[in-house]
Every structure is written in C-alpha cells, then in structure tokens.
N, C-alpha and C positions, 0 to 999 in steps of 0.2 A: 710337712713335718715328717709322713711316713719315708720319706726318701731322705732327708738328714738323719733318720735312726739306722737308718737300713746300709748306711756308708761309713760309719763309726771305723770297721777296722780298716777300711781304707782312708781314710783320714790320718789315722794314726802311724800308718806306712808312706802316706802323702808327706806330712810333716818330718819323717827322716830324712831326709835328703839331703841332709846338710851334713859336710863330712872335711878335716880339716887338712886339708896339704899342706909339709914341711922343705926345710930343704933338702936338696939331693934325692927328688922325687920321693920322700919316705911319705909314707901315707898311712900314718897312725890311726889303729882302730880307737873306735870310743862310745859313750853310749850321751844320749840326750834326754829331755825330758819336754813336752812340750803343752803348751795352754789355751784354750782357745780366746784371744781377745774378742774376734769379731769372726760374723756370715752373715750373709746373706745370699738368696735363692732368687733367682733369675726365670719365670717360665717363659716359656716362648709357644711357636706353633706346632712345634716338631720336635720342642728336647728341653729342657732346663740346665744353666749352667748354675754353678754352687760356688762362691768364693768363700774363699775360708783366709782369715790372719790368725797367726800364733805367735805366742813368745816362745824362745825357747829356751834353754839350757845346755853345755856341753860340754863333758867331761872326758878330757882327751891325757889321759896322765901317762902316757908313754910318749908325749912329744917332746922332741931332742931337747936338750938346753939352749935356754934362752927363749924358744916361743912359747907359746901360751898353752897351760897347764887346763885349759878352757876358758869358755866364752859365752856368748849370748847374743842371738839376733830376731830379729823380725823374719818369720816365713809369709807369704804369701801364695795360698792355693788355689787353682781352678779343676772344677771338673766338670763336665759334661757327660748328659743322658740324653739318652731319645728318649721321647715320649714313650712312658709303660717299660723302662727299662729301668731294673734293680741296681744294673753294676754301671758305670762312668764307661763312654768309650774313648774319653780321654783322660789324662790325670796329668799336673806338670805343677812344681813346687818352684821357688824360688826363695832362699834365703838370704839376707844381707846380715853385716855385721860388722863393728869397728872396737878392736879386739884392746886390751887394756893398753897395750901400747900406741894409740891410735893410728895404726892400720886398717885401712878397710878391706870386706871380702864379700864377695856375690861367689855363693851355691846355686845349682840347681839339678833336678835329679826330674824323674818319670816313671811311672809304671810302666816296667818291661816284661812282658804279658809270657814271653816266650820262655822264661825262668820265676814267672809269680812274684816277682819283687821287685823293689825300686834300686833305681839305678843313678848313678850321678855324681855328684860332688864338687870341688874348686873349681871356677873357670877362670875368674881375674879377681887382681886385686892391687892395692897401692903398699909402697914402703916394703916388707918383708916377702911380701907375696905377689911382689910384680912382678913378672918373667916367669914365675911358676909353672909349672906343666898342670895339663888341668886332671886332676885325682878320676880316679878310676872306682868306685865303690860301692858296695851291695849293703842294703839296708835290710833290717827285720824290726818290727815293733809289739807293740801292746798296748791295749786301751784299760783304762782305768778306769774310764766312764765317757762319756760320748762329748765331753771337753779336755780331755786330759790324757797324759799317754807316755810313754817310755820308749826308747828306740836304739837300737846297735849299731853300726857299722863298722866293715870289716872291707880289706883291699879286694876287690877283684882280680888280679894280679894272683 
C-alpha cells in the first residue's frame, strides 16, 4: 500500500498518454481526465510490478471537422520497481478506443526520463485512422486524489 501512495503522480502522467491524430498529420492538443477502474500489485523477489486500468475522458475541440470533438477509452498501465525502490524503473501505458463513429484506436505513450515526461500517442487504428502516421506527443497531468486525475497534451513537433 506504501508504494501505491508513493506513485500517485506518476500514475496520473502514466494515464495521459493517450493523445488523438487527425488527418494531414495534424495533431491536436487536448486535455483528459482519468479514473481508476482497477490495480493490482504484483511482488516478486527482486521488484514488484503494479497494474493499473483506467477510464478515461478526452476533450479534443480543436479537431478538424468531421473527427471527433472527443472520446473515451480504456487505459491499461504497468509499472515496475525493484525491491526498496520509490520510483518505477519502467512505466508504459496503453490506451484503446472505438470513437463515436465506430472507429477504433490503440495509443501508447512511456515515461521519458530524459525530459520528465510522458511521451507517445496514435500508433494504429481502423476506418479514419488507418494509414495514419503515428502522433508525436508530450503529456503533463495532475492528481486529484490517488484515483482520479486530469492531463494535457500538446505536439512535440
């Protein structure tokens, strides 16, 4: 339990990583909101892994016309610690989502240690979003409490 309080705002930068590509590579910023459905903690001999699922929220209002004004998908998180270690020495998110037009989409994004943020975005998807080039994107959040949270994302580019 002390090592699920002690990951809170990484969690809530775990869970942005979802970020929405248009066409003509345009890669609208937008913000999310995310929930915790489910975790559970893994110890082992030498490290504990943490999964974590979320709902989320995404409100993307500068996307061109005709795609979606926002969305909603299931994230699924892992992390890992070593044993006696505060911070993950891995973090990696995965988002899906099948968007009101039903379109589907898989994000995914990672703690990029070298600029303290998460990193990621679109990589495939069916109908609107096949062929897509995969989005480029830096995330920043906030926790609201250690199930709940808020998140931005803006182009790398």
């Amino acid at each position: 339990m002390k090592l699920l309080k002690k990951t809170a705002i990484i969690i809530s930068l775990l869970t942005s990583t979802t970020g929405f590509a248009f066409a003509d590579g345009h890669e609208a910023p937008g913000s999310g909101y995310w929930s915790t459905v489910s975790q559970e903690l893994k110890e082992g001999k030498s490290g504990t892994i943490l999964y974590r699922v979320t709902k989320d929220i995404w409100d993307t209002p500068n996307a061109p016309d005709g795609w979606p004004k926002g969305g909603s998908g299931n994230c699924y998180q892992t992390l890992i610690f070593a044993t006696g270690e505060q911070n993950p020495s891995f973090v990696h998110n995965t988002c899906h989502s099948i968007d009101p037009q039903g379109d589907a989409a898989v994000y995914i994004g990672k703690f990029d240690p070298t600029i303290g943020k998460f990193t990621g975005g679109f990589v495939s998807g069916t109908g609107k979003y096949a062929g897509l080039a995969p989005a480029n994107l830096i995330f920043e959040g906030v926790d609201f409490d250690q199930t709940s949270g808020k998140y931005t994302w803006t182009s790398a580019n």
